[in-house]
GUMARKE-750999 format. One record per residue (C-alpha): y, z, x; residue in three letters. Coordinates in Angstrom, 2 decimals, decimal comma. Last residue first. Layout:
// GUMARKE-750999
<site><py>Y</py><pz>Z</pz><px>X</px><residu>ALA</residu></site>
...
***
This chain:
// GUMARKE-750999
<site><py>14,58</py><pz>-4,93</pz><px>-5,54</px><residu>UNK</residu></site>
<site><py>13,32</py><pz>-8,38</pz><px>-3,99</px><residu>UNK</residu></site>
<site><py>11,42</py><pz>-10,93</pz><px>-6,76</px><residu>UNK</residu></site>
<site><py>8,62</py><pz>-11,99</pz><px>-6,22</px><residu>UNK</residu></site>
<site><py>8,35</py><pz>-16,24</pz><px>-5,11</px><residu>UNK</residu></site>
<site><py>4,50</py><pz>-15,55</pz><px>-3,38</px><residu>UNK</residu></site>
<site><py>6,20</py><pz>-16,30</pz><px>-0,29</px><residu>UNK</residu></site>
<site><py>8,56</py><pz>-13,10</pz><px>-0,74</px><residu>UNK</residu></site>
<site><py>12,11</py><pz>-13,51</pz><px>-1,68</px><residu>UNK</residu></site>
<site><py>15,21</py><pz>-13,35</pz><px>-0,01</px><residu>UNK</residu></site>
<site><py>17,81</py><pz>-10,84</pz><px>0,55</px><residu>UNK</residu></site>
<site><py>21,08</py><pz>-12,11</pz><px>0,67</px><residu>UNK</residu></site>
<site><py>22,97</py><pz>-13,21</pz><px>4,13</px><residu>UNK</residu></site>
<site><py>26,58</py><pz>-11,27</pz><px>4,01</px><residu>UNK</residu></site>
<site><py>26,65</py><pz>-9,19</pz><px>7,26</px><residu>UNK</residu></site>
<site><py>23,94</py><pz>-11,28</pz><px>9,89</px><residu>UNK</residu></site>
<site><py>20,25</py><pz>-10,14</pz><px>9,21</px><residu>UNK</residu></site>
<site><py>17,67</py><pz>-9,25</pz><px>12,29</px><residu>UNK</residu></site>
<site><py>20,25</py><pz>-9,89</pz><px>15,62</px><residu>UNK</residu></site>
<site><py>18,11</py><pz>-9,22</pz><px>18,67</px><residu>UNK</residu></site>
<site><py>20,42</py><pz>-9,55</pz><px>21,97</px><residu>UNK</residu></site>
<site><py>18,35</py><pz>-6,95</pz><px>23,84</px><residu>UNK</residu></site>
<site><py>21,78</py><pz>-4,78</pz><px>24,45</px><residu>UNK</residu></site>
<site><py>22,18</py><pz>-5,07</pz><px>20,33</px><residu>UNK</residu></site>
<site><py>18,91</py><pz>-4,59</pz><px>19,27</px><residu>UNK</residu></site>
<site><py>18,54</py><pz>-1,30</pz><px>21,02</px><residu>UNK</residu></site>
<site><py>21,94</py><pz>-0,09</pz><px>19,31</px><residu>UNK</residu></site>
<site><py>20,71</py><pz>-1,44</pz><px>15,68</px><residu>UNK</residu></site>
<site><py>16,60</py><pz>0,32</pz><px>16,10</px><residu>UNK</residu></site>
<site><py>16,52</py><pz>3,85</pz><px>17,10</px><residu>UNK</residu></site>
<site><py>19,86</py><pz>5,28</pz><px>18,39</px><residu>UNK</residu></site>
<site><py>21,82</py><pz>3,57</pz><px>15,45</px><residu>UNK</residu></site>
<site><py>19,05</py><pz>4,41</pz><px>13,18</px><residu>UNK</residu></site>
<site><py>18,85</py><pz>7,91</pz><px>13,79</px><residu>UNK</residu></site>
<site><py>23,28</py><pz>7,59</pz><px>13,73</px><residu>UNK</residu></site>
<site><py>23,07</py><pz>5,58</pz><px>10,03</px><residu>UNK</residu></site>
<site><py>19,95</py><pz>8,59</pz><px>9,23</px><residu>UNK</residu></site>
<site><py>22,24</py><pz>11,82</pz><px>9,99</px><residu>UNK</residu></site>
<site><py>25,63</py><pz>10,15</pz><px>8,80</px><residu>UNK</residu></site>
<site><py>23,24</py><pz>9,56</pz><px>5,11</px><residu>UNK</residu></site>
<site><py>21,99</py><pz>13,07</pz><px>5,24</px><residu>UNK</residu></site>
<site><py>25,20</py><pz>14,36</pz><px>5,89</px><residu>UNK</residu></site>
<site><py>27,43</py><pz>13,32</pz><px>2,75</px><residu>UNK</residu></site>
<site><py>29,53</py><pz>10,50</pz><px>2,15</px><residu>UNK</residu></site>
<site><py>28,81</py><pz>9,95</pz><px>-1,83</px><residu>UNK</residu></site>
<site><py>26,52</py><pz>7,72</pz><px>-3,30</px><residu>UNK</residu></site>
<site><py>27,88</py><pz>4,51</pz><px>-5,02</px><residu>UNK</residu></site>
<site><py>24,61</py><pz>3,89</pz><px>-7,19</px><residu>UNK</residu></site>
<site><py>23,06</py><pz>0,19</pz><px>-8,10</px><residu>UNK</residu></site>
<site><py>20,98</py><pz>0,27</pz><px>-11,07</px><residu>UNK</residu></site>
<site><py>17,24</py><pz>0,47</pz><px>-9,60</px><residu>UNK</residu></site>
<site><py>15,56</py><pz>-2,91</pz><px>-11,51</px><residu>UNK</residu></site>
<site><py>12,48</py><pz>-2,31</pz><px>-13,36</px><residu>UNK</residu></site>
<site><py>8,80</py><pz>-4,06</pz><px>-13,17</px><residu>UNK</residu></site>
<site><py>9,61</py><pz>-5,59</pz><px>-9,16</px><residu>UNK</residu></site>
<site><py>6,60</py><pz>-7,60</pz><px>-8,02</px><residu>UNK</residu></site>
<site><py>5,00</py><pz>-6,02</pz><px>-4,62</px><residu>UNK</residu></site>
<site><py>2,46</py><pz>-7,95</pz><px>-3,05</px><residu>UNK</residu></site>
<site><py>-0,50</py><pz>-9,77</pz><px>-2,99</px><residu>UNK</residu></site>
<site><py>-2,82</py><pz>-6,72</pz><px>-1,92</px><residu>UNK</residu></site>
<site><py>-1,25</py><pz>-4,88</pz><px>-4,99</px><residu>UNK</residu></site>
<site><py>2,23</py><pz>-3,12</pz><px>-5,51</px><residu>UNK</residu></site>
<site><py>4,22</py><pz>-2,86</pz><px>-9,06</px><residu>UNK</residu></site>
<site><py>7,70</py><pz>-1,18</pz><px>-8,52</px><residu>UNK</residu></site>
<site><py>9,76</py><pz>0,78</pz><px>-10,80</px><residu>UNK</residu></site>
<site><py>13,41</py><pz>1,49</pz><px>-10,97</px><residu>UNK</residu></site>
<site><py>15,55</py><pz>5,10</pz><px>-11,19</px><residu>UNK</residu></site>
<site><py>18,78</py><pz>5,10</pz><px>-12,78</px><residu>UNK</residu></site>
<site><py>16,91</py><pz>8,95</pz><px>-14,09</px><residu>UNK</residu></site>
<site><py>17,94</py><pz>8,26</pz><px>-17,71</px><residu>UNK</residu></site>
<site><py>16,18</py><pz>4,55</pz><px>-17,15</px><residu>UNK</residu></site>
<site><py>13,27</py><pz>5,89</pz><px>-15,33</px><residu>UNK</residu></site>
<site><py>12,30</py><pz>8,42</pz><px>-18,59</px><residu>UNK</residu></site>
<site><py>13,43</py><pz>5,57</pz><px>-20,95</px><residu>UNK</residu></site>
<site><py>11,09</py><pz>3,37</pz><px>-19,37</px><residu>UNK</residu></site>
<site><py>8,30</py><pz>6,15</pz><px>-20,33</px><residu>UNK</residu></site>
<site><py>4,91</py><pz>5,18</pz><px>-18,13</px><residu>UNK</residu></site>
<site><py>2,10</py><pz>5,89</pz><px>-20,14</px><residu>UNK</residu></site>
<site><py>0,04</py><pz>1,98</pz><px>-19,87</px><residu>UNK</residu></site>
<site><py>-0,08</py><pz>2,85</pz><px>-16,57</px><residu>UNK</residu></site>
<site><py>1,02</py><pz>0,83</pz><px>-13,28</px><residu>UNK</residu></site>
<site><py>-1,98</py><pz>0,54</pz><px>-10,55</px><residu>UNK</residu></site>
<site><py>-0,72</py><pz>0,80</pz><px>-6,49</px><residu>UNK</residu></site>
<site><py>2,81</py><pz>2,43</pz><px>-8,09</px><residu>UNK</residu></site>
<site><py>6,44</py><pz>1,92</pz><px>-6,24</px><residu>UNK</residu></site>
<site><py>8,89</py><pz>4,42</pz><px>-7,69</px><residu>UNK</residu></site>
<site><py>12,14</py><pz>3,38</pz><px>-6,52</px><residu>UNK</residu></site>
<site><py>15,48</py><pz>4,79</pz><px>-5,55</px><residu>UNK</residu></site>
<site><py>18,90</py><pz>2,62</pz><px>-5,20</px><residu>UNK</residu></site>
<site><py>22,11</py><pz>3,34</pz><px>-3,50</px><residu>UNK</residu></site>
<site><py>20,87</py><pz>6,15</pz><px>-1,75</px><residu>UNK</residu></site>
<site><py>22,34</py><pz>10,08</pz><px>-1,34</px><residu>UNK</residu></site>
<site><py>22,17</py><pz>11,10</pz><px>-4,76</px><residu>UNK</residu></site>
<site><py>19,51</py><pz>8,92</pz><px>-5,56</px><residu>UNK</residu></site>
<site><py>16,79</py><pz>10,33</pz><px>-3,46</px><residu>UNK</residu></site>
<site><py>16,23</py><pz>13,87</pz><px>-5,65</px><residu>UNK</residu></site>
<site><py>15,62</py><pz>11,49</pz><px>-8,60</px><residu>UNK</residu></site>
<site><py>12,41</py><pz>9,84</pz><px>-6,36</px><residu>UNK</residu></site>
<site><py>10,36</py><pz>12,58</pz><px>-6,11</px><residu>UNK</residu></site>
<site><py>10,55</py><pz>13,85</pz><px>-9,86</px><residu>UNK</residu></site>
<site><py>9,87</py><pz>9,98</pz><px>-10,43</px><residu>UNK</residu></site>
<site><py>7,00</py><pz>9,81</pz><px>-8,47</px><residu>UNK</residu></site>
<site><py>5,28</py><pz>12,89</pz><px>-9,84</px><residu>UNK</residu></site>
<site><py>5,64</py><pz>11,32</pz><px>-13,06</px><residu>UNK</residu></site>
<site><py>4,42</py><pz>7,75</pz><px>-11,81</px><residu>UNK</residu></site>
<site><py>1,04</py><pz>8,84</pz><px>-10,83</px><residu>UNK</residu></site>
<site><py>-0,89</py><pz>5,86</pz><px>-10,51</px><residu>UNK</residu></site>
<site><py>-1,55</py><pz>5,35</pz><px>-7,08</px><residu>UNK</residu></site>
<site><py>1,56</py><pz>7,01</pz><px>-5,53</px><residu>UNK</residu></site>
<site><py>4,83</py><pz>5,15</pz><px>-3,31</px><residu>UNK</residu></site>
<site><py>8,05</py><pz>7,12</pz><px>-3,33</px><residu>UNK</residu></site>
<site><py>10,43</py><pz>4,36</pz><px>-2,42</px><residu>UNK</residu></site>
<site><py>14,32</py><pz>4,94</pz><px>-1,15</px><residu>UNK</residu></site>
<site><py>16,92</py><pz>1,61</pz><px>-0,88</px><residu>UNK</residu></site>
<site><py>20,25</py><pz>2,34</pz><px>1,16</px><residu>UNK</residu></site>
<site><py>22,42</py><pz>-0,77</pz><px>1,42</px><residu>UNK</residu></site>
<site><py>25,34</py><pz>-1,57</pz><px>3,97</px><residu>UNK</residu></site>
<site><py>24,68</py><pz>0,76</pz><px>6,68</px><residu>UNK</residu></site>
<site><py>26,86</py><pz>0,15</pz><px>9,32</px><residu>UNK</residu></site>
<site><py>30,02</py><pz>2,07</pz><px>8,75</px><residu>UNK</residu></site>
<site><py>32,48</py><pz>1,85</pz><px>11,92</px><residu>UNK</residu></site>
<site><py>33,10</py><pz>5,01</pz><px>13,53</px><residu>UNK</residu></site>
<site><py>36,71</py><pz>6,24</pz><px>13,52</px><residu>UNK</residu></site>
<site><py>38,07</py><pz>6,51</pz><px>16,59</px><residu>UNK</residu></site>
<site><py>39,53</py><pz>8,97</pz><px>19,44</px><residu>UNK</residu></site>
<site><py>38,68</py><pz>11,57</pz><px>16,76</px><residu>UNK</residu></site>
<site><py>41,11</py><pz>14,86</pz><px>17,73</px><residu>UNK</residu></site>
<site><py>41,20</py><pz>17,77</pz><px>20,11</px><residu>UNK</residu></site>
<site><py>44,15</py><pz>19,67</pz><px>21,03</px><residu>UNK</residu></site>
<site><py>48,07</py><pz>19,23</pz><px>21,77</px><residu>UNK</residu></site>
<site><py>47,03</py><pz>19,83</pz><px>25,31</px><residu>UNK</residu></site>
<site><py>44,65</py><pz>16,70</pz><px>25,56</px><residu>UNK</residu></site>
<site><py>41,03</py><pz>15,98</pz><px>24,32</px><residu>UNK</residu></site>
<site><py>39,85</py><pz>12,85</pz><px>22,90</px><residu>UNK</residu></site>
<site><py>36,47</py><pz>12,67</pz><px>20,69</px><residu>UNK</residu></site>
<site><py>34,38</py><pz>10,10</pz><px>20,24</px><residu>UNK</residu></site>
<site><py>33,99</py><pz>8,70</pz><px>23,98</px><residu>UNK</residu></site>
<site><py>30,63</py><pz>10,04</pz><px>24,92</px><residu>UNK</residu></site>
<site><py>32,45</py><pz>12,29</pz><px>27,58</px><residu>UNK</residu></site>
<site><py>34,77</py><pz>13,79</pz><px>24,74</px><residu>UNK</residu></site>
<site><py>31,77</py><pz>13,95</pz><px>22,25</px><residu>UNK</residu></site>
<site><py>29,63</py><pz>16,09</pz><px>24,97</px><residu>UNK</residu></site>
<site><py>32,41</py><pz>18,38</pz><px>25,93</px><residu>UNK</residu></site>
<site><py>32,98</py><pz>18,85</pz><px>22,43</px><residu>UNK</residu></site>
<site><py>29,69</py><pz>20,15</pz><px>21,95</px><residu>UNK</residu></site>
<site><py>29,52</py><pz>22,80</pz><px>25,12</px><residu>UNK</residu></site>
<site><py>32,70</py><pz>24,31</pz><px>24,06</px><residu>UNK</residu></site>
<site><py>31,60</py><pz>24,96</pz><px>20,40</px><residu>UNK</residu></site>
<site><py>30,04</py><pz>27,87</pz><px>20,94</px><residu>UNK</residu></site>
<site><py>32,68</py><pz>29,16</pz><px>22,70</px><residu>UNK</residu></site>
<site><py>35,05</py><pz>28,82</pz><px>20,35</px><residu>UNK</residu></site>
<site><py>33,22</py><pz>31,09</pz><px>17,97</px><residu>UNK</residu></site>
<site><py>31,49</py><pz>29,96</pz><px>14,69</px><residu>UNK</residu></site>
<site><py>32,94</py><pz>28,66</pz><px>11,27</px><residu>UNK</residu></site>
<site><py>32,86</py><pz>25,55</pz><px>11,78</px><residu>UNK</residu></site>
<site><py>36,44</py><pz>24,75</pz><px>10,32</px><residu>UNK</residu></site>
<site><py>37,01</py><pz>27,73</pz><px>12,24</px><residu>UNK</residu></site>
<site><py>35,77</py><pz>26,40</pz><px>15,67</px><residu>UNK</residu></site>
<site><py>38,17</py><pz>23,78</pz><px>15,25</px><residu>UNK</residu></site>
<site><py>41,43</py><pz>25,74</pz><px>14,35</px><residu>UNK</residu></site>
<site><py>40,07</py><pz>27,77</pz><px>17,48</px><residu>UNK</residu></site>
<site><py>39,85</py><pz>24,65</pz><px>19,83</px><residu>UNK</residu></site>
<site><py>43,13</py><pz>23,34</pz><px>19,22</px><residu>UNK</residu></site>
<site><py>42,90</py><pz>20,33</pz><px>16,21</px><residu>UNK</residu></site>
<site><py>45,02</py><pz>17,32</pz><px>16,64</px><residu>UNK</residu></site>
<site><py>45,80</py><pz>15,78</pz><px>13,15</px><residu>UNK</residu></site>
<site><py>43,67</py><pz>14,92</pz><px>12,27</px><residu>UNK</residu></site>
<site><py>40,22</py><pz>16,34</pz><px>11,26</px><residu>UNK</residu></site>
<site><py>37,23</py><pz>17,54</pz><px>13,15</px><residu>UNK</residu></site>
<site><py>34,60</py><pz>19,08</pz><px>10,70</px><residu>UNK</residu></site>
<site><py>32,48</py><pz>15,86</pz><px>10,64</px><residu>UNK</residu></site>
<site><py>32,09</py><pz>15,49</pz><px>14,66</px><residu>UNK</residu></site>
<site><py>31,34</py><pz>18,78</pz><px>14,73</px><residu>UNK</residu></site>
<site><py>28,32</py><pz>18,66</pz><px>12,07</px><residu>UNK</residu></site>
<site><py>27,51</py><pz>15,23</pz><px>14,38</px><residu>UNK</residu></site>
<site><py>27,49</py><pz>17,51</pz><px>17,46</px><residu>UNK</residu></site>
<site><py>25,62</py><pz>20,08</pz><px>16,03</px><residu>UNK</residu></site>
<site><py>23,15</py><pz>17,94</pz><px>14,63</px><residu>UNK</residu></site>
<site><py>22,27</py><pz>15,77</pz><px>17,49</px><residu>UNK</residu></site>
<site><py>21,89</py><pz>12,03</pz><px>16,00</px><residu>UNK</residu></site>
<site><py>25,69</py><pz>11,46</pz><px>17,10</px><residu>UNK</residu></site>
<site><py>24,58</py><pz>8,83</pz><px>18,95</px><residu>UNK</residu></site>
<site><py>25,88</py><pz>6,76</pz><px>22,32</px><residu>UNK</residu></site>
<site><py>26,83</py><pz>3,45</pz><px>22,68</px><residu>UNK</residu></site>
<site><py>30,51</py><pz>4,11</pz><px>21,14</px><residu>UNK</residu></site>
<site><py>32,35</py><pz>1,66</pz><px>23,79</px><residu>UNK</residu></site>
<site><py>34,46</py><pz>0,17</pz><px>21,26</px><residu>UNK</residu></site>
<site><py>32,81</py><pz>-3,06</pz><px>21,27</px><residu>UNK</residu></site>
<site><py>29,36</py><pz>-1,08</pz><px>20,56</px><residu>UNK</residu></site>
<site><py>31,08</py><pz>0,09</pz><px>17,57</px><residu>UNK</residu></site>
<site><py>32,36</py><pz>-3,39</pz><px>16,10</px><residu>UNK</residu></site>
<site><py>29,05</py><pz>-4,84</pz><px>16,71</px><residu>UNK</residu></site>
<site><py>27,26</py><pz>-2,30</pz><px>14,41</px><residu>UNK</residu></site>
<site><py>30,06</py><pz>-2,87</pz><px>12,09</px><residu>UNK</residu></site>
<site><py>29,23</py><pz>-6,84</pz><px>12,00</px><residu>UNK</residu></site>
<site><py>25,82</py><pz>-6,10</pz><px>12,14</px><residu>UNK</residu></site>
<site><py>25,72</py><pz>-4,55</pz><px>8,30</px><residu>UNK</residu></site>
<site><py>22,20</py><pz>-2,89</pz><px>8,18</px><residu>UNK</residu></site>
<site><py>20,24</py><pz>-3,30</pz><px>5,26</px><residu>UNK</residu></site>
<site><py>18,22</py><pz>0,02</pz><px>5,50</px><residu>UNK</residu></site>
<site><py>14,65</py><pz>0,42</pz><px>3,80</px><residu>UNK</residu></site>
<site><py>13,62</py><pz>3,87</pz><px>3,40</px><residu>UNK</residu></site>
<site><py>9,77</py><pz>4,87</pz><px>2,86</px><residu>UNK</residu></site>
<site><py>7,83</py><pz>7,67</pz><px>1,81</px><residu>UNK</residu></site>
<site><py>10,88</py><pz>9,57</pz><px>0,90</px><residu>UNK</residu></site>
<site><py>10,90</py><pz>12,78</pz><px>2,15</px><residu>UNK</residu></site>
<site><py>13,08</py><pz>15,29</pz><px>0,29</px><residu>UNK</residu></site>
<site><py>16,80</py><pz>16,86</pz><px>-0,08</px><residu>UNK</residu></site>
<site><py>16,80</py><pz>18,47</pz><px>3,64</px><residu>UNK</residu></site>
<site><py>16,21</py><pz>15,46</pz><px>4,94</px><residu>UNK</residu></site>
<site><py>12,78</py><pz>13,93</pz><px>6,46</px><residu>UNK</residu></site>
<site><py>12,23</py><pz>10,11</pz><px>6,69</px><residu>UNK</residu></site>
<site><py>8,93</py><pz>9,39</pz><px>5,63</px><residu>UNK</residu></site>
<site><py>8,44</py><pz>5,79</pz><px>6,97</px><residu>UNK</residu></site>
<site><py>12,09</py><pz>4,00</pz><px>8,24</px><residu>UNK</residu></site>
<site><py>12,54</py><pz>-0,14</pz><px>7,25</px><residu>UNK</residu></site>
<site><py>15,54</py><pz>-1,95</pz><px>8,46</px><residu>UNK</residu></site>
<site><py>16,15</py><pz>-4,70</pz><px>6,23</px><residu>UNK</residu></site>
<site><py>16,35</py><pz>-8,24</pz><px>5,61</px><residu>UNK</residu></site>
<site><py>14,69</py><pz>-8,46</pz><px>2,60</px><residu>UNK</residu></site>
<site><py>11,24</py><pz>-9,81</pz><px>4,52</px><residu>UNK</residu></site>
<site><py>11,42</py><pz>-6,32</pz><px>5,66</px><residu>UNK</residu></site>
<site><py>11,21</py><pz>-4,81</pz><px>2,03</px><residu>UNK</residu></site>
<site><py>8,60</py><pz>-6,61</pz><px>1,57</px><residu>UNK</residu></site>
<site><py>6,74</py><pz>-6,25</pz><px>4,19</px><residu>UNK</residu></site>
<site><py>7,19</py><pz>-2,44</pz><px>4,53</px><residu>UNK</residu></site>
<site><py>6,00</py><pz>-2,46</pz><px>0,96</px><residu>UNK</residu></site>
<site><py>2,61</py><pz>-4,38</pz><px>1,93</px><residu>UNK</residu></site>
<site><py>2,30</py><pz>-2,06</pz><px>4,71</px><residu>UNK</residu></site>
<site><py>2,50</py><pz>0,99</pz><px>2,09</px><residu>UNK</residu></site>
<site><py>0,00</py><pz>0,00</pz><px>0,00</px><residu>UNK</residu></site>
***
């Protein structure tokens, strides 16, 4: 089941993750559409590195313009000054953060390179416990799915529909699309800065310095051979 989704949702253009852990669930599987335009934008600004490190990404977040000193920082955090000496050394020399005598503030702001954020809890035929998985996903993603090896007779559109959540058929031929995710606007929130700077240290920087370009910003997904449909 689950390499059949990762084809599909590869052959989509995207990124795809497996069981991505955040601290509102595990999806079984995330597929990114990465916007490469952005992602070029950042290495062009000499931001190679990742904020992937919590504590320097939960920094990151909490520093504000203007110019911060290191206490009005360190409150924001809420911890001691000192505790944050050894983080904003690490942004400064990784070229997020500049440091001068009126304080500490973002040298830039990072360019957004996740264009698309599509979450899949994959069961046999247990689209209830699916569905309780797949609401907690939809707050950060812009779609969530349910994808289902054998679809039953009992499963309650209106359940999915009050949820925005859509449903997925998969079998060894491939994945046809039942019910269409409504597209969300999620929030900014952590989880989705803690898997665009994973994925930025896994897959889009690596790419980048090997010269691999997967999907240019603006090419549509396309369809499987067997002419399905692409969530």
């Amino acid at each position: 089941m689950y390499p059949v989704l990762v084809e599909h949702f590869t052959r989509s253009g995207m990124v795809v993750l497996q069981e991505w852990t955040t601290h509102q669930g595990r999806p079984d599987l995330v597929g990114v559409r990465i916007d490469w335009g952005a992602a070029e934008r950042r290495r062009a600004l000499g931001l190679e590195s990742s904020l992937s490190d919590p504590t320097m990404l939960r920094a990151w977040r909490a520093l504000a313009a203007p110019a911060q000193t290191m206490d009005e920082w360190a409150r924001r955090l809420s911890v001691l000054p000192r505790t944050l000496k050894e983080p904003a050394r690490r942004l400064e020399a990784a070229g997020f953060v500049s440091g001068g005598a009126a304080g500490f503030s973002r040298r830039v702001e990072l360019p957004r390179i996740v264009r698309e954020l599509i979450c899949c809890e994959a069961k046999i035929d247990d689209w209830r416990a699916g569905v309780r998985q797949a609401h907690c996903h939809r707050f950060y993603a812009h779609r969530s799915y349910v994808a289902l090896a054998r679809v039953p007779s009992t499963v309650d559109g209106d359940v999915l529909a009050a949820r925005r959540l859509g449903l997925l058929a998969v079998d060894e031929a491939g994945v046809t699309v039942r019910r269409h995710a409504p597209a969300l606007t999620p929030k900014p929130s952590l989880v989705l800065e803690k898997l665009e700077e994973a994925l930025w240290l896994r897959v889009v920087s690596p790419d980048l310095a090997g010269g691999r370009i997967r999907a240019m910003p603006g090419s549509g997904a396309t369809g499987s051979a067997s002419g399905r449909r692409s969530p």
